[in-house]
C-alpha positions as CSV (number, residue, x, y, z in Angstrom):
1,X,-6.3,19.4,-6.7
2,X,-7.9,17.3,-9.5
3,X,-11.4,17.1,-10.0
4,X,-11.7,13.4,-9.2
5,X,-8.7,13.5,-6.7
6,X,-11.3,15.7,-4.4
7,X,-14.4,12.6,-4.6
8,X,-11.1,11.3,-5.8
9,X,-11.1,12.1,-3.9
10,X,-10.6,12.2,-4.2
11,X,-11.0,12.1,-4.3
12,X,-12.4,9.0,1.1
13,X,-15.9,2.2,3.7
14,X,-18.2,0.7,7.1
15,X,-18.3,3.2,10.2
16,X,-18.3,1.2,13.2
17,X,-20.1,3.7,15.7
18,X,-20.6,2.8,19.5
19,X,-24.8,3.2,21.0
20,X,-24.1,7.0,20.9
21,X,-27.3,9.3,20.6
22,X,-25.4,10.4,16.9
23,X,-24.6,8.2,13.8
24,X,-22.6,10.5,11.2
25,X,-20.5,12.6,10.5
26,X,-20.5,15.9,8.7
27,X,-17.2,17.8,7.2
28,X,-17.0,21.1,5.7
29,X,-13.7,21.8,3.5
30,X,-12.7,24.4,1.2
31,X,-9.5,23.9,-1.4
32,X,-8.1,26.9,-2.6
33,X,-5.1,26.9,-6.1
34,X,-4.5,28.5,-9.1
35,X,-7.5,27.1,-11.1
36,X,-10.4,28.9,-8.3
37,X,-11.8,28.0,-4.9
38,X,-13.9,24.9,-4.2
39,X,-16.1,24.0,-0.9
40,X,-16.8,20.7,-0.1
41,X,-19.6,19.0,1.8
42,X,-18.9,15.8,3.5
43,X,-22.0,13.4,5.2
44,X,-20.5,9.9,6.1
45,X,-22.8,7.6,7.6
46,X,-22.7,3.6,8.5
47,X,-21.3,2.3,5.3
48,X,-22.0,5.8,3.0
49,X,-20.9,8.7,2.3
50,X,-21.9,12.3,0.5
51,X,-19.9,14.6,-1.1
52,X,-20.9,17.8,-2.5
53,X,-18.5,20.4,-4.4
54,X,-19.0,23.4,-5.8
55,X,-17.0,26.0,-6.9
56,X,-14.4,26.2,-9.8
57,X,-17.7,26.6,-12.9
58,X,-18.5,23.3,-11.5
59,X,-21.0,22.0,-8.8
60,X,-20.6,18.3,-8.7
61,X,-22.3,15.4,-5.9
62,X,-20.5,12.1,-5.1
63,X,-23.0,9.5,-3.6
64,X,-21.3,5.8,-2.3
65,X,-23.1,3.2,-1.5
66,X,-21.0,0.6,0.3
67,X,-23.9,-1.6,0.4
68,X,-24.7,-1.1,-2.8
69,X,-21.2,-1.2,-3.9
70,X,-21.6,1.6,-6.5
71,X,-21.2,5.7,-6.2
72,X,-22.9,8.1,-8.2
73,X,-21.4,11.1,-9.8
74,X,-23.8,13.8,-10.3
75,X,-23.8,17.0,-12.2
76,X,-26.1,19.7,-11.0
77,X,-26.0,22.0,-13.6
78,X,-27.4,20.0,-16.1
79,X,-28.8,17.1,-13.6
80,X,-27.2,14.1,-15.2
81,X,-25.8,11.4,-13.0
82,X,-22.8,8.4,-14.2
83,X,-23.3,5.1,-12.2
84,X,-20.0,3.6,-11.7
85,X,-19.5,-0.2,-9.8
86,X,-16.1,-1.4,-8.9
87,X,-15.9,-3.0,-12.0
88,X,-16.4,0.0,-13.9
89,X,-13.9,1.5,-12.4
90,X,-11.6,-1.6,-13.1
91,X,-12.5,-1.3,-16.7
92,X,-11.7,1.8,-16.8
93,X,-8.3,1.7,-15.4
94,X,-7.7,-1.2,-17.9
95,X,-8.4,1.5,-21.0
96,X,-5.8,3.9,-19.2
97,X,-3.4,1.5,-19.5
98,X,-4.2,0.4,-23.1
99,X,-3.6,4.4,-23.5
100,X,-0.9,4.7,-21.7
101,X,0.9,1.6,-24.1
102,X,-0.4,3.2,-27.5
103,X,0.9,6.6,-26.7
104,X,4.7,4.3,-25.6
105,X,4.2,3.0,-29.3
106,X,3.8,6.1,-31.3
107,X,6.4,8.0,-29.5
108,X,9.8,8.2,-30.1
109,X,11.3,7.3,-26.5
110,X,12.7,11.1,-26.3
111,X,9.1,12.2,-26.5
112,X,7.5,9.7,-23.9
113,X,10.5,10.3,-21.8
114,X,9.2,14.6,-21.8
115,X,5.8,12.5,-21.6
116,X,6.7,11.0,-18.3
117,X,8.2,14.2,-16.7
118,X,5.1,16.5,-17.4
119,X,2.8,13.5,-15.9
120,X,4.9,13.6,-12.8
121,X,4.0,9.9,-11.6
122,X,0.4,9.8,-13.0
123,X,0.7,7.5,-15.4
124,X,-0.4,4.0,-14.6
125,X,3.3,2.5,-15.2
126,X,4.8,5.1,-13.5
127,X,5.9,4.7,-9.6
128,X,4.7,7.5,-7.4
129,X,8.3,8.6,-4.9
130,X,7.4,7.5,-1.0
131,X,6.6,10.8,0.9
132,X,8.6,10.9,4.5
133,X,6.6,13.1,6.9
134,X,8.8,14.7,9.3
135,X,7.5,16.1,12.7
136,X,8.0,20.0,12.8
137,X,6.1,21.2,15.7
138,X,3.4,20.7,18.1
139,X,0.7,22.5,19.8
140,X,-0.2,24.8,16.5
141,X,-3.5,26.3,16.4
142,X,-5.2,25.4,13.1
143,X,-9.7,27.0,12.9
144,X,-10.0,25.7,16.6
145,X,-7.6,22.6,17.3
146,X,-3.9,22.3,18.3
147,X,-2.0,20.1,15.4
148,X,1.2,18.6,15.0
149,X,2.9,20.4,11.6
150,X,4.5,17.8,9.1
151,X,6.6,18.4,6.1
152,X,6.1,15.8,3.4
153,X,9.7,15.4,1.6
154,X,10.1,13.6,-1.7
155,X,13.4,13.0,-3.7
156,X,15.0,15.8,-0.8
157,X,12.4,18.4,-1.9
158,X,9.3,19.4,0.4
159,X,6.3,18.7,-1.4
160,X,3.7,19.4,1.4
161,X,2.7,20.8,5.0
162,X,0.4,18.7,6.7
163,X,-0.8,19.5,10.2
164,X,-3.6,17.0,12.1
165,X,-5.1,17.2,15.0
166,X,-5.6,14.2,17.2
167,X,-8.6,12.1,17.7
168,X,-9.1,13.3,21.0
169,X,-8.8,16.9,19.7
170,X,-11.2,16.3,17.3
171,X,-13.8,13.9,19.5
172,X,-13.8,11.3,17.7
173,X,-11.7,8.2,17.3
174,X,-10.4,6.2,14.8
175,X,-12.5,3.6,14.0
176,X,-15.2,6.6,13.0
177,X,-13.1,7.0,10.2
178,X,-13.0,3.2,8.4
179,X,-16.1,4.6,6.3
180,X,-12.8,6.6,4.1
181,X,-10.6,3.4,4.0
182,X,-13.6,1.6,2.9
183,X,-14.0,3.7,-0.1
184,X,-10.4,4.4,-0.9
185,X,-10.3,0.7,-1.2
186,X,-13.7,0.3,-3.4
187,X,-12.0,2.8,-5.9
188,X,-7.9,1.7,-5.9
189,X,-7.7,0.6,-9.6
190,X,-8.8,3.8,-10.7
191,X,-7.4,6.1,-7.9
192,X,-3.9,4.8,-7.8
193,X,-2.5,7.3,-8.5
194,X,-4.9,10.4,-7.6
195,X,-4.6,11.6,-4.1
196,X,-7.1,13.7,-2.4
197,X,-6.9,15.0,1.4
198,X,-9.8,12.2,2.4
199,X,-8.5,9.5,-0.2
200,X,-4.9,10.3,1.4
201,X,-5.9,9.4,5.0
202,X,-8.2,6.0,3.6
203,X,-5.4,5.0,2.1
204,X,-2.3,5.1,4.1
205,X,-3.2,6.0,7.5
206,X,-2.3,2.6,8.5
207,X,1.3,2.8,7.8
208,X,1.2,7.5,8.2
209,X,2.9,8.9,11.2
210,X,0.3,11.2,11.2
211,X,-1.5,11.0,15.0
212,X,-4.9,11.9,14.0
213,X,-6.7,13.1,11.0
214,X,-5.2,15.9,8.3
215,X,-6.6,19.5,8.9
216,X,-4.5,21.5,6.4
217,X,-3.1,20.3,3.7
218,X,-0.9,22.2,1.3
219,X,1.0,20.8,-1.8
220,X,3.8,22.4,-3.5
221,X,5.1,22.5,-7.3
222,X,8.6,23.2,-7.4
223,X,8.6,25.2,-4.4
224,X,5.3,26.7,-5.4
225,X,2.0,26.9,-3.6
226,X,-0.2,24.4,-5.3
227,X,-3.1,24.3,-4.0
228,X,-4.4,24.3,0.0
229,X,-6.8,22.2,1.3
230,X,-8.6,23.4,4.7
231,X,-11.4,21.7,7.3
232,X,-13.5,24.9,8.6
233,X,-15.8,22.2,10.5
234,X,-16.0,18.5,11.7
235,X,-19.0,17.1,13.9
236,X,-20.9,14.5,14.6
237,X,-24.7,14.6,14.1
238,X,-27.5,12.2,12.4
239,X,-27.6,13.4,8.6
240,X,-30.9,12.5,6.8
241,X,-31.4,9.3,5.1
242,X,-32.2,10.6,2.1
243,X,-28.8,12.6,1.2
244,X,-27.6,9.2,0.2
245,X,-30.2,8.6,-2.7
246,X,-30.2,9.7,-6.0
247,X,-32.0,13.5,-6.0
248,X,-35.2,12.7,-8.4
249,X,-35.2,14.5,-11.8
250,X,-31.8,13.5,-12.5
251,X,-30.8,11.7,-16.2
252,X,-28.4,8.7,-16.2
253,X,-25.8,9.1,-18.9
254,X,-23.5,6.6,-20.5
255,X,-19.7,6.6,-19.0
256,X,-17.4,8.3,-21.5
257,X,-13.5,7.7,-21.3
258,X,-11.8,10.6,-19.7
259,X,-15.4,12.5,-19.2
260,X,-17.4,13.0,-16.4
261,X,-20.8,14.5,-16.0
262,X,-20.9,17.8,-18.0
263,X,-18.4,16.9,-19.6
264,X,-15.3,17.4,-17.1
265,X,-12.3,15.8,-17.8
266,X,-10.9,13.5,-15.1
């Protein structure tokens, strides 16, 4: 999975929580592909969330702030931190797209076509195929919960397992979630076409057949094992306040196109 799939997914805004004793949530994942292994950290609480990667040379922190309306990105390694609003992210989209026209310009149409195919739908013109998720099997035992197995199909090729486990299985209910759709929506001109198990649910799990909330995910490349993306943990329990503030002794640097802190390439 991409880099900024994973935040971006990622890459996944206000929790509407009931007069429990608890007011968060707290997620631990691991992603597993080619490239390495990655665990992920996930603290989601009222109209915020934390998420904390390591793994793959690179140990990276995503801060939102719905209230703020702004997320921080911030490299650990070197403790630098970018600042990006919504309309940063809109701005940034916007140069894509400028890209994406040059490199249509200075190509001759056979290369852009070979462009096109190695992109695989990530290009801002291009049109990502609908996946149909069709039921498999129920009652699977996936860490601790029984799941209902989905295979995602594009174009008549499987492109994915999914299995979820319901709300009920999980003990929580939907509306817990809306802190994910919030932030999917917060960051759709730039992640339009970057998918990430948390991003996936925020965006479409008002029209996914899915009966619950994505366990294990695993993607396929031409039949190929591309990468797996597991929950080891979800629970509810009051996360600190200050996990959603910037860590002190960190250095804001100036967005670069295509860079994130460190360096990384998104």
């Amino acid at each position: 999975m991409r880099y900024f799939r994973l935040f971006s997914f990622a890459l996944i805004f206000v929790l509407l929580f009931s007069a429990a004793s608890w007011s968060g949530i707290y997620i631990l994942a691991n992603q597993e592909s080619q490239m390495g292994k990655m665990i992920t950290k996930v603290f989601a609480e009222n109209d915020r969330i934390r998420i904390e990667s390591s793994g793959m040379m690179q140990n990276m922190i995503i801060i939102f702030r719905g209230d703020k309306q702004l997320f921080w990105m911030i490299n650990t390694n070197d403790n630098t931190y970018y600042e990006m609003t919504k309309q940063d992210m809109e701005k940034i989209s916007s140069k894509m797209d400028e890209a994406t026209e040059m490199m249509k310009q200075n190509m001759t149409p056979e290369q852009y076509e070979m462009m096109q195919k190695y992109m695989k739908g990530k290009m801002p013109e291009q049109e990502k195929q609908e996946t149909v998720y069709n039921k498999k099997e129920s009652g699977v035992k996936i860490n601790k919960w029984k799941c209902t197995h989905y295979e995602g199909i594009e174009g008549g090729k499987k492109v994915s397992d999914v299995w979820t486990a319901s709300w009920q299985e999980l003990g929580f209910t939907k509306e817990d979630f809306d802190v994910f759709k919030e932030l999917s929506k917060f960051s759709e001109s730039f992640s339009k076409n970057q998918k990430s198990g948390f991003m996936m649910y925020g965006e479409q799990e008002e029209k996914s057949p899915f009966d619950g909330f994505p366990v294990r995910t695993i993607d396929y490349d031409r039949g190929n094992n591309q990468q797996t993306f597991n929950i080891e943990e979800i629970k509810k329990q009051n996360n600190k306040s200050s996990l959603f503030d910037l860590p002190s002794g960190v250095e804001k640097v100036d967005q670069q196109m295509g860079k994130m802190p460190g360096g990384i390439e998104y």
